[in-house]
N, C-alpha and C positions, 0 to 999 in steps of 0.2 A: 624506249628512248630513241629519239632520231640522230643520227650522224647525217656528214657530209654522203655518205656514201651510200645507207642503208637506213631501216629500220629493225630493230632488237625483237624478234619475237620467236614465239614457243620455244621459250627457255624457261623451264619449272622453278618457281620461286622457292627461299630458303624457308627448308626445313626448320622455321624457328617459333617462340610465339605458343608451345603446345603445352599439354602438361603432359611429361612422360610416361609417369604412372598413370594416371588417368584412360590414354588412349591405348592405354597395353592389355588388352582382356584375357590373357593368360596369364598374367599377373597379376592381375586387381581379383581373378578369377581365384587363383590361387594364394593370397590372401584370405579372403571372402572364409574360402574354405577350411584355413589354418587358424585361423584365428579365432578366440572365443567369442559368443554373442556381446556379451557384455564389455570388449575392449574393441569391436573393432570399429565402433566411432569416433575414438581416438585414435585410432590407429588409422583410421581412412583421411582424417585431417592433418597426421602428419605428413604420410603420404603421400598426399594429394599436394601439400606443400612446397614438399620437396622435389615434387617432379614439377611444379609450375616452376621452378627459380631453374631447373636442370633444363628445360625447353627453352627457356629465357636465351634473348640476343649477348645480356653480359656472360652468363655463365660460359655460353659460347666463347665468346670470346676468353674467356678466362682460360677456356682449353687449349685455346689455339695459341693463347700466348707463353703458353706454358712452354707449350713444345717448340714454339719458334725462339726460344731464348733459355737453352736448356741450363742446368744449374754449372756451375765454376769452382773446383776444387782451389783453394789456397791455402797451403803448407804451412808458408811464413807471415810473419805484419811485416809493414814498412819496415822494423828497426831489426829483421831478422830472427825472432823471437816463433820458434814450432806454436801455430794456434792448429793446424789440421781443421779448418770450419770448409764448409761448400755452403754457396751464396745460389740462393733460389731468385727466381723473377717473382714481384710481389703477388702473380698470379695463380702460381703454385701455393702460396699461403692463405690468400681468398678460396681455395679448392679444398682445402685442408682444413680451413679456420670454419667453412658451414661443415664440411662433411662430418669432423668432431660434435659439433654444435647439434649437428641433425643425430647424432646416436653413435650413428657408423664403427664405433668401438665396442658401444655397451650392449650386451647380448647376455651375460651371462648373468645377472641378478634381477632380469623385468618379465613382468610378462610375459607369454608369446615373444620373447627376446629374440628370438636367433629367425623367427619368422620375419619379423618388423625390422631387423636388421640386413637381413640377408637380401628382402624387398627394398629398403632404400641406399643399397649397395647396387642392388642391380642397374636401380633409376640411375641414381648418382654418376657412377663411374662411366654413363656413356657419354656426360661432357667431359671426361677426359681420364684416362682411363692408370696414368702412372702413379697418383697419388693416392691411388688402391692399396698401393706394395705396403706403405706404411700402417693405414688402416687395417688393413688386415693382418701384418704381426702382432700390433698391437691387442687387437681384439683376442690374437689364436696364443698370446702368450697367457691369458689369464690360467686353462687349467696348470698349465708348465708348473706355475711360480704357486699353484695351489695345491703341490705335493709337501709346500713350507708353510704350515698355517702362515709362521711370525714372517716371512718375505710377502704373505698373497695379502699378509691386515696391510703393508705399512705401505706396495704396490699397487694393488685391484683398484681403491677406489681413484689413483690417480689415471689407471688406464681407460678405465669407463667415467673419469670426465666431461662432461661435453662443452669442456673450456680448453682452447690451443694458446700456445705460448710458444713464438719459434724461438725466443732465444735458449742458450745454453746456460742455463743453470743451476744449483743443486737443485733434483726433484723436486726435494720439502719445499722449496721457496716459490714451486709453479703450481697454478692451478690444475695442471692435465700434463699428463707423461705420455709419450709415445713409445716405442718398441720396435726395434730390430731385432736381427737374427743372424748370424756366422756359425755356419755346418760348416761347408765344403772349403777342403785343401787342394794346393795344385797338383799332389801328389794322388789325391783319393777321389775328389768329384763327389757320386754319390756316396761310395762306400767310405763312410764316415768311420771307419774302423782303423781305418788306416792313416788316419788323423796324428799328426806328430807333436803340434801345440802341447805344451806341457804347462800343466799346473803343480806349483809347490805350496804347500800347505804352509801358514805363518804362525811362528810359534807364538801359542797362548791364543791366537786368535781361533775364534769360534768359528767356523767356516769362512775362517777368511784362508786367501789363496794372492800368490801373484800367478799369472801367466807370461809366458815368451813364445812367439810363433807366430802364427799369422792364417788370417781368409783369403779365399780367392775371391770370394763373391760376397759380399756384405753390402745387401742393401740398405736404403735410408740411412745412411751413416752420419748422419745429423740428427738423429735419434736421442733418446733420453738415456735409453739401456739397452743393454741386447744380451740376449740368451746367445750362448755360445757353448759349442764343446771341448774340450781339452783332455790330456791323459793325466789324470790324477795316479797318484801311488797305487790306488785300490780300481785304476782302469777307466776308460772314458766315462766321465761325467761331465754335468751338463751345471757350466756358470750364468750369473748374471754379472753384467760386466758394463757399470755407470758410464756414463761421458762426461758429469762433471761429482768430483766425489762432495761429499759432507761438506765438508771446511770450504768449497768454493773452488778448492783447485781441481785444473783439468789432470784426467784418468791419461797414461799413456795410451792412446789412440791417435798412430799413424797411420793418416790415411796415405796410399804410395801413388796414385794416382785415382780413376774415376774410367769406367768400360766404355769403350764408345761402341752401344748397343746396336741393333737393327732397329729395334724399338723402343717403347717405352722412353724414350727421349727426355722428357719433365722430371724422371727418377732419376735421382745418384744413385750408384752402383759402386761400391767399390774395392778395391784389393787392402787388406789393413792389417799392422803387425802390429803386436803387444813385446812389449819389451820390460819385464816388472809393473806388470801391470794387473791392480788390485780388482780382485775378480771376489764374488762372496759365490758358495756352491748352492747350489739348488737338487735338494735329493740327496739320494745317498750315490755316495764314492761307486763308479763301476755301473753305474746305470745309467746313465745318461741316455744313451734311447729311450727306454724307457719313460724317460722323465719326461725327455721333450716329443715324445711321438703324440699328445694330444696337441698338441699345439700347428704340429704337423698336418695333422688329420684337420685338424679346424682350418688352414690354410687351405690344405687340399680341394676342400671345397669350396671356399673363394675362388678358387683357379675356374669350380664350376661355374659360379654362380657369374666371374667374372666374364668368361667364357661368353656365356648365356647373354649379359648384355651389351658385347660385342654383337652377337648375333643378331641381339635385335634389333639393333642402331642401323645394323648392316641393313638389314630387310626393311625399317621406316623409312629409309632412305630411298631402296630401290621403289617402294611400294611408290613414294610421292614423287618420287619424279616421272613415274610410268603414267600416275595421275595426271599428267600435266604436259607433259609430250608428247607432238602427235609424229605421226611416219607412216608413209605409204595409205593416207585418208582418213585416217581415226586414232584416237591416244592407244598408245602404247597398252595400254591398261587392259582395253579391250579386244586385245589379238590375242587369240587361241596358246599362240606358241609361247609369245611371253605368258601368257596368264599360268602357263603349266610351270614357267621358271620360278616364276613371283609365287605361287601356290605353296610348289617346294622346297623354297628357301623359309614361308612361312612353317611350313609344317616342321624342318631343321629346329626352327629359332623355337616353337611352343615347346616342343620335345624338351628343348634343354630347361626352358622354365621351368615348368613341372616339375619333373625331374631334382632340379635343384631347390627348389621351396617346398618338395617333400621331403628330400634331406634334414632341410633346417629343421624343417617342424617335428622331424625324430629327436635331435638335440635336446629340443622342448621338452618332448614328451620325455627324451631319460626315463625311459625302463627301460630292464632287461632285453626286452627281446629288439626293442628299438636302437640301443647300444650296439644289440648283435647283428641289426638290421647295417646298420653305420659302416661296421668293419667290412662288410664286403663293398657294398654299392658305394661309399664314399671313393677306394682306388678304383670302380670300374665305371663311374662316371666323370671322372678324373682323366682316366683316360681315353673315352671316347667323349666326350665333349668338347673337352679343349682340341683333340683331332679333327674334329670336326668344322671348328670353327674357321680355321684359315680357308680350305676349300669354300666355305659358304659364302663366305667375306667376299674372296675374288670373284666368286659368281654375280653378289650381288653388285659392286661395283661395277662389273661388265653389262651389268642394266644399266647405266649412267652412258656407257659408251664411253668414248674421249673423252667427256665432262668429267667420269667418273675417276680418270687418272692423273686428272688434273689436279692438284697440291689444296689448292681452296675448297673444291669438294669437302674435304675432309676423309675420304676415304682412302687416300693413302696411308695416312696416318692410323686406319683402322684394318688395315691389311698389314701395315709394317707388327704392329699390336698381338696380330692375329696367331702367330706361332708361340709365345712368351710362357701366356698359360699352361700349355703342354709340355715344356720343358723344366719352368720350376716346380720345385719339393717335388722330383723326380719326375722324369720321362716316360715315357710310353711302356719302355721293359720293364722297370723300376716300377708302374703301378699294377701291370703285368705281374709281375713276380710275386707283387705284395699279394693279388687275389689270390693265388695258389698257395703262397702261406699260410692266409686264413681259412682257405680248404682246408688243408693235410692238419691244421693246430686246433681251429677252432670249431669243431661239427656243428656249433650254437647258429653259427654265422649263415651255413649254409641252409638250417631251416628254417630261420627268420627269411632270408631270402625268397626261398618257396613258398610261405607263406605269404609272404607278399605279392606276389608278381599271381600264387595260385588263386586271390581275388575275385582277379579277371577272368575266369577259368570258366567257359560255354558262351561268353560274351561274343567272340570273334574265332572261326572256325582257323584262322591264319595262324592268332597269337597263340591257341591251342597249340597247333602244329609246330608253329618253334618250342613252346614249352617242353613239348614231347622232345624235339631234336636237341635242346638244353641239357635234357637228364640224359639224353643216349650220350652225351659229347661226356658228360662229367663222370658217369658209369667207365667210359675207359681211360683209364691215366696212364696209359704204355706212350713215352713220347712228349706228357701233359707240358713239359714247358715249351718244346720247342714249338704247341700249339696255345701257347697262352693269350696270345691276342688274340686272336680266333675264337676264341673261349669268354673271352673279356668282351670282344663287342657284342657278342649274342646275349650274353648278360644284360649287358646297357640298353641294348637293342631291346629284349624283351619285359627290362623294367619299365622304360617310357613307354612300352608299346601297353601293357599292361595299367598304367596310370593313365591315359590317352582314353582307352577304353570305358573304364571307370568315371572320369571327369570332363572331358575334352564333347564339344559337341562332335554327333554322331559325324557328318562329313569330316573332318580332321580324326577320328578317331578310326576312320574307314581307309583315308587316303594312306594314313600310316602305317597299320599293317599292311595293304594291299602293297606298296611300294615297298617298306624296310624288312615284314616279316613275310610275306608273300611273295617276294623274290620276281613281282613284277614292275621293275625299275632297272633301268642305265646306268651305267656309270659315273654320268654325269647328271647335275642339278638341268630339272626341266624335261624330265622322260618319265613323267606319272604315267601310267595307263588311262588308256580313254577313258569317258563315262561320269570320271569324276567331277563333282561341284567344285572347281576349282575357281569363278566368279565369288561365291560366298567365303572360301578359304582365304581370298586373297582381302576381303573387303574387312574380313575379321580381322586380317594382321595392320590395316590401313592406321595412321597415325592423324589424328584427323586434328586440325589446327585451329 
């Protein structure tokens, strides 16, 4: 374009126009893989669907409007009268209204469910990534409410819907329910023990209860229903607690305000007290962990998978504008130094794929030993994944240069993003902790784990060698928690490093142990060792339009 002044040029066109899925071969890859012969041509067409509308200019748009016109908590109506509703941009409902529509809840009654799910979760959420939060209660509530046959007949099929309905209404009267969630108090945070909400039982009524107390953190609170915990007579257990009941009238649900986040901007968050407010119990009295820790767990791995396509939006990005900008004589793309950046942000972003759409497909599979697979690598890729993601983000952004930090880019908003996963359904100590729990409780866990990752075992002389350092590290427990990260990323570390091996083509499956398990890499993104095909590494992660 000519101005007065100048002409506009090598400035890299927008990333738009693509199809997500499609141009992701660690994902189509791993699909491919997960998936039965016999469904996965459906399953390639939804897929492929869903990531052409995710590349698309509007959906774009859709994300960006989301977050530049964030939701509006209102207490009152004109005539003073408690309605507690928050007013979304129509943007956020277009986000919401395909994502239900494409599946994005339904995992637990379809085929390959949590594969095909967990794949157009990944796509999805990198046009915009806060209206995950709902989608993913919703879907991680189903085992919860499946400890109550008579709660999971008369909820399930409203939550694997794939009909959205933002108004608030009684359930029965909508075609698809959504799901929240209220743990944490401002007194307890994670340790939900310490929970003071109290539940009283109503006499004559069958698991009915009122509660009084209050969330710190209640997201989607525009929700249909939310699992919540309170102290029952018989000790924390775990409610379902409507927003509008039967009869039509609204549930006491005070919202007291609404977070103003770092991130996640297009999501309500908010702080909310029950005041006699009709809750029905889920489980029995005094279990309440218990009850809600699958739901936990199915979330936990959203954070990865969400994680994952943060990462990879991160690295499309850097890749195509390195395509496309020249400096100092030739594109970016083909200088040594960046190609080692761009290589290993790629290599970051497969790892966490992998990784998480092997998860899923354990779901799937439900057996035992895949169950027992679950309980370890679910918190220790939990917690290195989503840690991994904000360092990766920033790297990739810093291939954009100044463009990169600029608001339009979009990668602001994918760095503000970039911490969230790691913090929700517990932190870094908290997924830490949990792995040494399932050590010292559950011996199953840790030889599914071995079993797994021992696969790969004469494949790679490196990942060998951390395996061996894996069993030295877990043989001494003198000290173990105050070594439990330590402990946890070598774990993560040598599950992708092991599936990498296994599936991942040979250059990517070399670059990755020689750098993550071979201990020849920097501290920072961009210090592979010489030698490597880092041309091919980077061309496989390329998003081609």
């Amino acid at each position: 374009m000519a101005t007065s002044t100048h002409t506009v040029t090598n400035q890299a066109p927008p990333l738009v126009g693509y199809d997500v899925y499609a141009s992701d071969r660690a994902l189509t890859e791993a699909v491919e893989r997960h998936v039965a012969p016999e469904l996965i041509g459906a399953v390639r067409e939804e897929l492929g669907g869903l990531g052409r509308t995710a590349g698309s200019a509007q959906a774009q748009e859709w994300g960006a409007l989301a977050n530049e016109h964030p939701p509006k908590l209102r207490t009152h109506d004109r005539y003073g009268n408690r309605i507690d509703e928050v007013e979304f941009h129509p943007s956020w409902h277009r986000l919401l209204g395909h994502a239900v529509g494409a599946g994005l809840t339904d995992a637990w009654g379809r085929p390959a469910g949590h594969v095909r799910r967990a794949a157009g979760f990944l796509v999805w959420t990198q046009t915009e990534a806060g209206h995950g939060c709902p989608l993913s209660m919703t879907h991680a509530a189903v085992p919860a409410l499946r400890t109550d046959p008579e709660l999971a007949a008369e909820w399930e099929p409203r939550l694997t819907s794939h009909a959205y309905a933002k108004e608030l209404l009684p359930a029965g009267r909508k075609p698809g329910a959504l799901f929240g969630m209220g743990m944490t108090e401002k007194q307890g945070g994670s340790d939900v023990r310490a929970n003071t909400t109290s539940a009283v039982p109503l006499a004559g009524g069958a698991g009915e209860y009122v509660l009084t107390g209050h969330k710190w953190f209640c997201s989607a609170p525009m929700s249909d229903g939310f699992l919540v915990l309170a102290q029952a007579p018989g000790g924390l257990t775990c409610f379902l607690v409507p927003r509008v009941l039967a009869d039509g009238t609204r549930n006491v649900f005070r919202i007291q305000r609404l977070k103003d986040k770092l991130g996640n901007r297009s999501n309500a968050s908010g702080e909310v007290e029950f005041e006699g407010t009709w809750a029905r119990r889920v489980g029995e009295e005094g279990r309440g962990v218990r009850t809600i820790i699958e739901m936990v767990a199915a979330t936990r791995l959203d954070c990865v998978v969400g994680s994952a396509a943060q990462m990879r939006q991160a690295v499309a990005q850097a890749v195509h504008h390195a395509a496309y900008r020249s400096a100092f004589g030739g594109l970016l793309i083909d200088k040594p130094l960046m190609r080692n950046v761009l290589a290993d942000l790629a290599l970051e972003s497969e790892a966490a794929t992998v990784l998480a759409l092997r998860l899923a497909a354990a779901y799937d599979a439900d057996t035992e030993q895949e169950r027992a697979l679950l309980r370890l690598a679910v918190p220790a890729a939990k917690y290195w994944v989503t840690k991994r993601c904000t360092p990766m983000v920033t790297e990739a952004l810093e291939c954009l240069g100044g463009n990169g930090y600029v608001e339009e880019s979009g990668m602001p908003r994918l760095l503000r993003e970039a911490p969230l996963n790691s913090i929700w359904e517990g932190a870094g100590n908290v997924q830490a902790l949990d792995v040494l729990r399932a050590l010292q409780r559950e011996p199953g866990a840790l030889d599914a784990f071995l079993q797994e990752v021992g696969q790969a075992r004469g494949a790679d002389h490196r990942l060998d060698g951390a395996i061996k350092d894996l069993l030295t590290e877990l043989a001494d427990l003198d000290g173990i928690e105050g070594r439990a990260r330590r402990l946890v990323e070598r774990m993560a570390l040598v599950h992708q490093g092991s599936l990498l091996v296994r599936w991942a083509p040979s250059e990517v499956a070399d670059a990755f142990c020689a750098s993550r398990l071979g201990g020849d890499w920097g501290a920072a993104f961009g210090t592979l060792p010489g030698g490597l095909p880092t041309e091919a590494i980077v061309e496989r992660a390329r998003a081609v339009v």
